[in-house]
C-alpha positions as CSV (number, residue, x, y, z in Angstrom):
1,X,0.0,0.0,0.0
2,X,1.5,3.4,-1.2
3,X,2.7,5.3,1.9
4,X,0.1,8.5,2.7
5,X,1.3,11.5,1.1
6,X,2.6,14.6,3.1
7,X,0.9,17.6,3.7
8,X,2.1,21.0,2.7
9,X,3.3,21.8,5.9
10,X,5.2,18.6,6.8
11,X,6.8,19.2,3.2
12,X,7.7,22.5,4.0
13,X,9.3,21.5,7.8
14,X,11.1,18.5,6.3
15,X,12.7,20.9,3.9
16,X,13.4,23.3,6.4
17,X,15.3,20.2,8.6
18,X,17.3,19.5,5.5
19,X,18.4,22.9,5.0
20,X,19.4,23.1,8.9
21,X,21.1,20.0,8.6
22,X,22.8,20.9,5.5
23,X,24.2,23.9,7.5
24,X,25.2,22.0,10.1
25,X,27.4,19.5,8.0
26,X,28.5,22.2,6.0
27,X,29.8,24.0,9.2
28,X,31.2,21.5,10.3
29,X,33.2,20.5,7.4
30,X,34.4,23.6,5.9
31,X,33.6,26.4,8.6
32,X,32.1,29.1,8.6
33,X,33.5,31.1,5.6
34,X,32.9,28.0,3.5
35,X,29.3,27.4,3.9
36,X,28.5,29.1,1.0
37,X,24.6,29.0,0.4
38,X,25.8,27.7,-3.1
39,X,27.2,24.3,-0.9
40,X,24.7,24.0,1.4
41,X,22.4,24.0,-1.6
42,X,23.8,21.1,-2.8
43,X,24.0,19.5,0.2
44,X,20.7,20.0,0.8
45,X,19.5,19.6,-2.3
46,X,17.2,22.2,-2.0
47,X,16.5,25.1,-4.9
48,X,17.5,28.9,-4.2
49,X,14.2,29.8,-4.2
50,X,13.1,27.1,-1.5
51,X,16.2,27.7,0.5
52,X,14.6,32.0,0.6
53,X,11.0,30.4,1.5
54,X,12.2,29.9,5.0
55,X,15.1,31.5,5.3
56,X,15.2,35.3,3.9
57,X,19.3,35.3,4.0
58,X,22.0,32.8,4.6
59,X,22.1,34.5,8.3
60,X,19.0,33.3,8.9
61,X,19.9,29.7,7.8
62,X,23.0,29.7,10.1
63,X,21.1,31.2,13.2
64,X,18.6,28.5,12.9
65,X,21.5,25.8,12.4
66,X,23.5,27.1,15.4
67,X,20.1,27.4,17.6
68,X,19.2,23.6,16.6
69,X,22.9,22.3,17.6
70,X,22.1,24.0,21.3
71,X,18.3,22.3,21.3
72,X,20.1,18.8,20.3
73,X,23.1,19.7,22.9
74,X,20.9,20.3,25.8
75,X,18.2,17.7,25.2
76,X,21.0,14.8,24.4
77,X,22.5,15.9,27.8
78,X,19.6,15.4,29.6
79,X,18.1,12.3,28.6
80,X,21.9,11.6,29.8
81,X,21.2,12.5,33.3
82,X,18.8,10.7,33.7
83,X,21.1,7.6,33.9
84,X,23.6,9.1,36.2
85,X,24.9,6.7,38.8
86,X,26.8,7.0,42.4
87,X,29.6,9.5,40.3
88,X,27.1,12.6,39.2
89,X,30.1,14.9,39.3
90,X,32.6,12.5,37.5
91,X,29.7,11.5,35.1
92,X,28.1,14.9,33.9
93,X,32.0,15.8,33.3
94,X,32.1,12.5,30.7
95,X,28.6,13.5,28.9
96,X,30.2,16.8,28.7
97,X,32.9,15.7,27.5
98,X,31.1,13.5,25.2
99,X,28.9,16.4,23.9
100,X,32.0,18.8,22.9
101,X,33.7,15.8,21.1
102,X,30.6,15.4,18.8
103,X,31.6,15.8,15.5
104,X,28.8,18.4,14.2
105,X,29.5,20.6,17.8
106,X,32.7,21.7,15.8
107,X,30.3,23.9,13.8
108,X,29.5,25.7,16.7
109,X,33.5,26.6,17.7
110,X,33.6,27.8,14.2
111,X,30.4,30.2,15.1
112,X,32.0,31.2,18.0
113,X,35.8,32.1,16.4
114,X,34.3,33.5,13.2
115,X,31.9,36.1,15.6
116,X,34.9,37.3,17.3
117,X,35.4,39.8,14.1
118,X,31.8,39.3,12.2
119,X,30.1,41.8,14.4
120,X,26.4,41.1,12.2
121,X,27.2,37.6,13.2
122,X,27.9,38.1,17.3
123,X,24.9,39.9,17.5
124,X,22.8,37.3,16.2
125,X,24.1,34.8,18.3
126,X,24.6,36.6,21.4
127,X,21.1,36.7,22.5
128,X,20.0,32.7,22.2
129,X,23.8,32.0,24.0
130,X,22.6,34.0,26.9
131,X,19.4,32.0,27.0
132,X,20.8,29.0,26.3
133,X,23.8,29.0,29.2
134,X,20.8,30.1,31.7
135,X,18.8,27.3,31.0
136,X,22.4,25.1,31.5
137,X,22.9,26.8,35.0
138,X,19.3,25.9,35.6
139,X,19.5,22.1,35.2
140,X,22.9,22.9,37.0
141,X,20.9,23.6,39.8
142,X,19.3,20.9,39.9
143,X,22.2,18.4,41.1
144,X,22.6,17.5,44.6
145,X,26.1,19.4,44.4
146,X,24.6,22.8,43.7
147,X,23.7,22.7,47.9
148,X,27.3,22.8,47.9
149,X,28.0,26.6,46.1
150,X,26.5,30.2,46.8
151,X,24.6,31.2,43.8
152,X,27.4,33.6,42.2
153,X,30.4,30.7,42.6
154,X,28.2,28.1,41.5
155,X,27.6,29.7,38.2
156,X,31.4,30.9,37.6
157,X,32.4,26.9,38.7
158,X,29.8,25.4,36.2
159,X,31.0,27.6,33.3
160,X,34.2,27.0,34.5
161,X,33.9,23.4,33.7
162,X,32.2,23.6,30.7
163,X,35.0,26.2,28.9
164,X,37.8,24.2,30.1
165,X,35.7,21.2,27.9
166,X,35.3,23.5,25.2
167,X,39.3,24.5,24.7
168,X,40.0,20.4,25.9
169,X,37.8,19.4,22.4
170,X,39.4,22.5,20.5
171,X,42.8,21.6,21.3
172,X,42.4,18.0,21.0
173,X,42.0,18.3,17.2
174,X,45.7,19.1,16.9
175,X,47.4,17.7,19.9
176,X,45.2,14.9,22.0
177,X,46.2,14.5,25.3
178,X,44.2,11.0,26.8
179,X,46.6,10.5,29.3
180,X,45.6,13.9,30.8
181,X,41.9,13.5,30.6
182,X,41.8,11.2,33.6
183,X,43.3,13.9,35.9
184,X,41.4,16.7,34.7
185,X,38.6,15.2,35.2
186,X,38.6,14.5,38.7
187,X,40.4,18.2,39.1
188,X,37.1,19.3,37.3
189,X,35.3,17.0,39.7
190,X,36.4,18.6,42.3
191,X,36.3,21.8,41.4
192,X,32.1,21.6,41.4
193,X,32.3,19.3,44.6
194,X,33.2,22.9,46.0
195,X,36.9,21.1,46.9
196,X,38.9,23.9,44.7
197,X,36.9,26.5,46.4
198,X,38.0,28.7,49.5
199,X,35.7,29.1,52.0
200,X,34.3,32.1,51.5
201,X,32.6,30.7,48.3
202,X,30.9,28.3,49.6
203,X,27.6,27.8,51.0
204,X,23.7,27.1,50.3
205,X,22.7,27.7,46.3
């Protein structure tokens, strides 16, 4: 039996999810200043004039690609919780880990370098960041070792952790260091156990 066909507006989001995942791959492959919309055209395989249907420039397109890398980021990490085990601390470190090694997360360290001098481009990714590392410091909050922290030092140790991943996966493209990993991750361990902290920043959350 032929397969129901699709409405108009399930033909129009699955070509808007190809485009976004064209980006992505694109990103990822070439960077930023080689996703042409000419490539990701082809990789979507997708017309001009579908691509400007739903997205008006190729800013748009690479907004919406870098805000569904976040969404896949942050739910991927939290069905990943779910399954923590007597570790938490050691554990979230590993998904974290796990998340900044994904292949396609390298699109967004190419966001990130290329809006250090693309002011047009900063802008547009400045205001979903901000959301998107509250909404990180939030579920942060939510872990037993949050009682541990005042609110201020909590945040500074969590993004703390989470930038030291981010230069870890950057750096490990061109010089991997395994034998370090270990140790650094129970020095970042520690450091949200509240271990690394002095006194004075510690307390309820």
């Amino acid at each position: 039996m032929a397969a129901p066909r699709r409405t108009q507006s399930e033909r129009r989001a699955a070509t808007r999810e190809r485009l976004v995942d064209a980006m992505i791959a694109t990103l990822a492959e070439h960077g930023y200043a080689a996703a042409t919309t000419q490539r990701v055209l082809d990789e979507a395989k997708v017309s001009v004039g579908g691509m400007y249907r739903h997205f008006p420039t190729r800013m748009d397109l690479v907004v919406a690609a870098a805000e569904t890398l976040r969404e896949r980021q942050f739910d991927a990490f939290t069905v990943g919780l779910e399954a923590i085990g007597t570790r938490p601390e050691v554990e979230c470190i590993q998904l974290l880990r796990a998340a900044c090694r994904r292949r396609d997360n390298g699109a967004w360290y190419d966001l990130l370098v290329a809006a250090r001098s693309d002011g047009d481009l900063r802008a547009r990714l400045a205001p979903f960041t901000q959301s998107y590392h509250a909404r990180i410091l939030e579920l942060a909050r939510s872990l037993p070792v949050a009682e541990r922290w005042g609110p201020g030092a909590f945040a500074a140790a969590v993004f703390s952790v989470i930038h030291m991943l981010d230069g870890e996966a950057i750096a490990a493209v061109v010089h991997p260091q395994p034998e370090l990993e270990e140790l650094r991750t129970e020095l970042m361990a520690a450091i949200l156990r509240g271990e690394a902290a002095p006194p004075g920043l510690r307390g309820s959350a």
